[in-house]
VODRENSE-506637 format. One record per residue (C-alpha): x, y, z; residue in three letters. Coordinates in pm, whole numbers, plus 50000, padded with zeros to 5 digits. Example, Ala and Ser with C-alpha at 12.3 -4.5 7.8 and 13.67 -1.06 7.14 Angstrom:
% VODRENSE-506637
512304955050780ALA/513674989450714SER/
//
This chain:
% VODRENSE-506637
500005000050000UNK/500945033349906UNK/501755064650162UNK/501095085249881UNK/498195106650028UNK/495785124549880UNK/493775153450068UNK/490675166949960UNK/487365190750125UNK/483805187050057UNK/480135195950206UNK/479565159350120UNK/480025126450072UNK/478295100449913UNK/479545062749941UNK/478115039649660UNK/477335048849287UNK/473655033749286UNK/470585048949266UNK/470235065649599UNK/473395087149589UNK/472235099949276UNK/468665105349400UNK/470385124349701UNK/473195143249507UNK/470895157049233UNK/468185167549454UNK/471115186149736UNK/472335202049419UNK/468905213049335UNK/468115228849646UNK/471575246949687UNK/473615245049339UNK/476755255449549UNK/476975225549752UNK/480465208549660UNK/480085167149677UNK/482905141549621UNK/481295101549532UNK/483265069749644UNK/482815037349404UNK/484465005049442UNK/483744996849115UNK/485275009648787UNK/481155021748671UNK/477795036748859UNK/475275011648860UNK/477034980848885UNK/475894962349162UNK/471994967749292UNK/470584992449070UNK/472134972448761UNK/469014962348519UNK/469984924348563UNK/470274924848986UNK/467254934749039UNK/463504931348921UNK/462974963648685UNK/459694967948825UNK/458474998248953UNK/457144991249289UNK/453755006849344UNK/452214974149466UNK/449974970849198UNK/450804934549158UNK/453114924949453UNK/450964906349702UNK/453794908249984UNK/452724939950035UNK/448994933650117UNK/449994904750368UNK/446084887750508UNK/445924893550843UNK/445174860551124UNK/440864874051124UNK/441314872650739UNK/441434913550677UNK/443384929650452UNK/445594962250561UNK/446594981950269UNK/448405006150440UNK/452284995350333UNK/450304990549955UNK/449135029449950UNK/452465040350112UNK/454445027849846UNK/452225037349570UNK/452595073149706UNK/456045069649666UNK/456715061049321UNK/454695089349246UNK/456655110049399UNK/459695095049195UNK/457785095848900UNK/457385130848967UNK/460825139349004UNK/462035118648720UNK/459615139048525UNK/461135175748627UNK/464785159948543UNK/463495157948203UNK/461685184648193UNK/464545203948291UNK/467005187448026UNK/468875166048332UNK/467655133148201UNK/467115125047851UNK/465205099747624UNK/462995087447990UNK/461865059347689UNK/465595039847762UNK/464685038148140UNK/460805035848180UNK/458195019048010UNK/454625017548067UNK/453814977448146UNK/450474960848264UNK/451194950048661UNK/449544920948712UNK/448954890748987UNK/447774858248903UNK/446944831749152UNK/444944797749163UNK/443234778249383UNK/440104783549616UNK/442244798249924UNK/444184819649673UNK/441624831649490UNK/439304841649821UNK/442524862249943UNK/443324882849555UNK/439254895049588UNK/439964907649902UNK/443314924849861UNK/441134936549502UNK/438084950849707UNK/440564966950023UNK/442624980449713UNK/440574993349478UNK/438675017349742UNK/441555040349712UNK/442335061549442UNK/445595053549394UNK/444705014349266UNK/441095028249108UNK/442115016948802UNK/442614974848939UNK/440664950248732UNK/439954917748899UNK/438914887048698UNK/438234851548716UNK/437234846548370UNK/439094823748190UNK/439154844547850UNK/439464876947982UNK/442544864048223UNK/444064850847835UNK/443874886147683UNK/445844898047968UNK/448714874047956UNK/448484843147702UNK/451964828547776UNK/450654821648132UNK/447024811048043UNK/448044787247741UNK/448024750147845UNK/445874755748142UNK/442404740448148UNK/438984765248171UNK/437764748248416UNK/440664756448666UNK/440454778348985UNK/442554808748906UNK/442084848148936UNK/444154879148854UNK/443834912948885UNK/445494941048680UNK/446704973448657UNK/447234990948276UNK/449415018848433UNK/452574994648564UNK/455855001648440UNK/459314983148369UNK/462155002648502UNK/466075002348432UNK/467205016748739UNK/470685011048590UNK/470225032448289UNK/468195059548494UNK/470965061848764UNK/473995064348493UNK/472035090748311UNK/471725106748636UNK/475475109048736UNK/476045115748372UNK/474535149448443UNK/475425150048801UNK/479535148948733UNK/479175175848479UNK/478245202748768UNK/479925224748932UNK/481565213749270UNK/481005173749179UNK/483875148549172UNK/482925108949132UNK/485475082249238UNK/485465050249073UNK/487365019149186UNK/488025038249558UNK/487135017049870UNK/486565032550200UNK/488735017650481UNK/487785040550733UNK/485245063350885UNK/485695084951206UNK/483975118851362UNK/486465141051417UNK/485495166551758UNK/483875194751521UNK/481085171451430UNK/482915167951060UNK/483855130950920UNK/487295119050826UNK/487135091250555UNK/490055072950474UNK/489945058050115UNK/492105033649933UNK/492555036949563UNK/492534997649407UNK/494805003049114UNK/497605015149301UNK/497195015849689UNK/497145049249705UNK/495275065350004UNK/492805095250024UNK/492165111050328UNK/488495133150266UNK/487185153350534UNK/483375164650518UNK/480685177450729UNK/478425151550588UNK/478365113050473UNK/475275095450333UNK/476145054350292UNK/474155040349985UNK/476705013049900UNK/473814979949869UNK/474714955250091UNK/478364970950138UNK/476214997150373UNK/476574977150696UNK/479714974550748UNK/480425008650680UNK/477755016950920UNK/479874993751157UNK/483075013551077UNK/481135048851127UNK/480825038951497UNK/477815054751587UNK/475155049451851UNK/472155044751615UNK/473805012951436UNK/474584995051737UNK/472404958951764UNK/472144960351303UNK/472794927251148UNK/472184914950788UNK/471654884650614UNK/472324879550293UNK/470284866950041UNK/471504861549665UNK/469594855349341UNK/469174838948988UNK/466624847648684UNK/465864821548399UNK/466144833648127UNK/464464829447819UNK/466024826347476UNK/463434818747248UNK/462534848947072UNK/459254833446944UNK/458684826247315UNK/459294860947416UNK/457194883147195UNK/454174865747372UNK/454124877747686UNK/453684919947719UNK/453304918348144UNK/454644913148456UNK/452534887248620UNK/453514883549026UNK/452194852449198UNK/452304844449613UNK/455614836849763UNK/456254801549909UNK/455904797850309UNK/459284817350462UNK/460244831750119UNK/462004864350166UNK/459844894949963UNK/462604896549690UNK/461634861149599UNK/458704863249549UNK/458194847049228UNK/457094864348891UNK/456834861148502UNK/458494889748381UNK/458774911148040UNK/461664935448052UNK/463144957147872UNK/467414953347914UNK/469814976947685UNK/467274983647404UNK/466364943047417UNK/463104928547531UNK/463984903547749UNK/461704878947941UNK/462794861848316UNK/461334843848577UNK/462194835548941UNK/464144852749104UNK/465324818849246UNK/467214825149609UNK/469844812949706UNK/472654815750004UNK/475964830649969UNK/478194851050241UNK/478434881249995UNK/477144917150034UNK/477724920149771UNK/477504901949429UNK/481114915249385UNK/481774913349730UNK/483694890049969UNK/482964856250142UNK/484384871350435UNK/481594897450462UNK/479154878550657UNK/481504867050928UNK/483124900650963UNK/479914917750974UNK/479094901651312UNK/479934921551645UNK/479184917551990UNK/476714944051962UNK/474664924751695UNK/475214889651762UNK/472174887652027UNK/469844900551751UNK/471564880851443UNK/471044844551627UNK/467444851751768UNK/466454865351461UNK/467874831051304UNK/465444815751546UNK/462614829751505UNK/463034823551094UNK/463364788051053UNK/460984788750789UNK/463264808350600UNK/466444788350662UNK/464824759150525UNK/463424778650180UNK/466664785850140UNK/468214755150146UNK/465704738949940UNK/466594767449690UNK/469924761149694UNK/469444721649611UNK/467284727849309UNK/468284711949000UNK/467434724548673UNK/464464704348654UNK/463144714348974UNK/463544749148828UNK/461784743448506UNK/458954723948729UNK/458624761348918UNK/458434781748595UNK/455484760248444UNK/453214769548702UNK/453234802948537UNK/454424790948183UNK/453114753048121UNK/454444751547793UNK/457624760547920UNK/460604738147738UNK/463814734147934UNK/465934744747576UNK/464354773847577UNK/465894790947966UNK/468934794548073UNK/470344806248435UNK/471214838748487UNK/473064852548827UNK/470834878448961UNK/472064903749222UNK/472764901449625UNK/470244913749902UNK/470914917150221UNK/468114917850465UNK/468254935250720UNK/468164922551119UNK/467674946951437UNK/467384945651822UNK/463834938551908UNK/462674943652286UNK/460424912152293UNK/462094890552111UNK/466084898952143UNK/466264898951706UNK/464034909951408UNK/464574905151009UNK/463424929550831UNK/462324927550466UNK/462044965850412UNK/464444998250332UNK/465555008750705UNK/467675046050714UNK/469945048850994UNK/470855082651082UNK/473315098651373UNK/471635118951621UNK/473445149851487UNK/472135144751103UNK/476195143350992UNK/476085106150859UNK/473025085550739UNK/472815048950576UNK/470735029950422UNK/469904992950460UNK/467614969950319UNK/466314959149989UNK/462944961949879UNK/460854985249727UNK/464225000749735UNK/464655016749365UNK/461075027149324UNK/460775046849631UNK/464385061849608UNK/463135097849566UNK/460815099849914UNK/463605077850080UNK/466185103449995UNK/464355131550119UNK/463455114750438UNK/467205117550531UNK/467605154350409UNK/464565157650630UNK/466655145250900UNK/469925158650827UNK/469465193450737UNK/466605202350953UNK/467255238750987UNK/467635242250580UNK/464185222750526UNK/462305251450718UNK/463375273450461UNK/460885289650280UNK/463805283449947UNK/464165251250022UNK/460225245550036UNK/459855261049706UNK/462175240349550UNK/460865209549637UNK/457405218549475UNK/459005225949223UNK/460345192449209UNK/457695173349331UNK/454475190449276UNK/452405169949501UNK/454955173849756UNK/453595181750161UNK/450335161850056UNK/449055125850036UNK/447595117249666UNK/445195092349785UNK/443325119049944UNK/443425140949683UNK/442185121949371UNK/441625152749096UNK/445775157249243UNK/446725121949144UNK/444665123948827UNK/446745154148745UNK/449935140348818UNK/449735107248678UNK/448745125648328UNK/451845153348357UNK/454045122948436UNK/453005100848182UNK/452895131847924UNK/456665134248024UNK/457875105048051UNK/456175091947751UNK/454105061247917UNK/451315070547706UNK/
//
């Protein structure tokens, strides 16, 4: 390693080249265009590890079709609460996507969105009960007015004949579907982003740099020592600020930061694989993403779905993800990362949480013994026609769920996006996997909510952010002639008409 060191001064940093440090750096550079910000990458490109089109699902999570999100309660209800929540927020990305373009940020919003039916397609008597419910608890609100449920055998084949062909009219099965869904390369979106973003004033991006070190120096301000891969060289940044959106690499920079709040975090890892069609014939028959109902102790980014996607300027179809186990944070991480990652401070939490999700421990391994025939068994219970020639395996990307302290029972996994922030708003992470992507935007000003509290009372600041985010400081469902009019500028925009 080199003693060659290299000095530098900024307002911020931002660890990770994915979608959240762009999110954050284009919106702290919208609200105060003087701001200087310096962005750490291990890797030699933005977008290379969870916001990469292939590592992830492409869909844009508004819960349209994803039934993890409407889980049936023990008296049989349906709460679609974390449903609405989410649907608020990728309207408020949408939003914000839009005003990038608008604004000549972001250009040709037709490489990274599409407009895509969402749909969800279950079968059997149990299964079908629970879709009209989550339909009728859903369809009440205004965001999901436009849901179509179905049991007819016909009108379920117009929607998605790959998935219907082969099945028998007589068969239990429902769906329910949403026009307005859309496919999303969150890679493409967040290079275009950074594309713009390193072009400003004050902006300096880092690629192939790996932060060794993080420590709070007595003025409040950070001290980040960072190695340079090619050549061992070490950089020494000092800033008053430090947002961690590095994937799974976030906790165990968290860990290094030292701070109260991420005392008691664990994560487990959870990787992935697609199959992949290559049948082109095969492919230009199915225009949806159809999500079915995770197996018992499945984690949320499994659950399974029949997917048409759109992958640098290819339609591409998948289906899984299939989960598996690896040690990784990272799908270009380390098998050292899981063992390293545990502390006294999170062990406690870590091995109750283990407990308590036996269910999951054995989905896993059963994933992880799957042949290829027990994979081509799983896809033709959304594709029965499905021929073995016609897939291939792909490597999907690496999730790492998070695990916390829980008073009552000593460890909790988590299957949401958790933001960790120090008591004095200087450093905030972010854990977690999904929605992730699709709800980037209100994530990202959650933690300048948090971090620069003063600056957010500012009647500048306030402006801004309308400006941004038109609907922003109210809640769409309640205000449907709001929605209508920002789903129409949106789609106007960003050319999902």
């Amino acid at each position: 390693m080199s003693d060659t060191t290299i000095r530098s001064n900024s307002d911020v940093v931002l660890i990770g080249a994915g979608i959240m440090s762009a999110t954050i750096g284009l919106i702290l550079k919208e609200l105060q265009p003087d701001i200087t910000i310096d962005i750490y990458e291990r890797l030699d490109s933005a977008a290379a590890e969870s916001s990469d089109a292939w590592n992830n699902a492409g869909t844009g999570h508004s819960a349209f079709c994803e039934l993890n999100y409407t889980p049936e309660g023990k008296d049989g209800s349906i709460d679609p609460k974390k449903a609405i929540s989410i649907a608020e927020s990728f309207e408020v990305s949408r939003q914000f996507w839009a005003y990038l373009v608008e604004e000549g940020k972001v250009s040709s919003p037709e490489n990274f969105i599409k407009r895509i039916p969402h749909i969800s397609f279950v079968w059997g008597d149990k299964n079908v009960k629970y879709l009209k419910k989550r339909f009728e608890a859903l369809q009440a609100n205004p965001l999901f007015k436009e849901m179509e449920f179905s049991t007819d055998f016909t009108e379920l084949n117009s929607w998605m004949p790959l998935v219907m062909e082969g099945r028998k009219p007589s068969e239990k099965v429902a769906g329910t579907n949403m026009a307005i869904g859309t496919d999303v390369n969150f890679g493409e979106l967040t290079r275009n982003m950074f594309q713009y973003l390193a072009k400003m004033d004050g902006v300096n991006m880092h690629f192939g740099y790996e932060v060794k070190k993080l420590r709070q120096r007595e003025d409040k301000s950070w001290r980040i020592k960072i190695e340079n891969l090619a050549d061992g060289h070490i950089r020494k940044a000092y800033t008053k600020f430090v947002f961690i959106g590095a994937g799974g690499g976030s906790l165990p920079l968290l860990k290094k930061a030292g701070i109260p709040e991420g005392k008691g975090f664990g994560g487990f890892p959870v990787s992935g694989q697609w199959l992949k069609c290559t049948n082109p014939e095969v492919i230009a028959q199915h225009e949806s993403k159809v999500y079915g109902k995770a197996s018992v102790g499945a984690p949320p980014m499994s659950v399974p779905h029949i997917d048409s996607r759109m992958i640098n300027g290819e339609k591409q179809l998948l289906f899984g993800p299939f989960a598996g186990f690896s040690t990784r944070f990272l799908k270009n991480g380390k098998y050292s990362d899981l063992p390293k990652s545990i502390k006294l401070d999170n062990i406690v939490p870590m091995v109750m949480a283990g407990y308590k999700n036996i269910p999951l421990t054995k989905y896993l391994i059963e994933q992880v013994r799957q042949s290829p025939a027990d994979r081509i068994k799983a896809l033709r219970e959304y594709v029965p026609g499905a021929k073995s020639k016609d897939w291939v395996l792909e490597r999907a990307g690496q999730r790492v769920q998070v695990i916390k302290k829980d008073e009552k029972e000593g460890g909790k996994l988590e299957f949401g996006t958790e933001v960790i922030t120090s008591e004095d708003g200087t450093l905030s992470a972010l854990l977690g996997a999904s929605p992730g992507a699709s709800t980037a935007v209100s994530v990202m000003i959650d933690v300048i909510s948090r971090c620069y509290k003063e600056e957010m009372k500012t009647p500048e600041w306030q402006s801004k952010f309308k400006k941004m985010i038109p609907s922003y400081g109210q809640k769409l469902n309640e205000n449907p002639e709001l929605l209508n009019e920002v789903r129409e500028h949106t789609a106007t925009v960003l050319k999902l008409n």
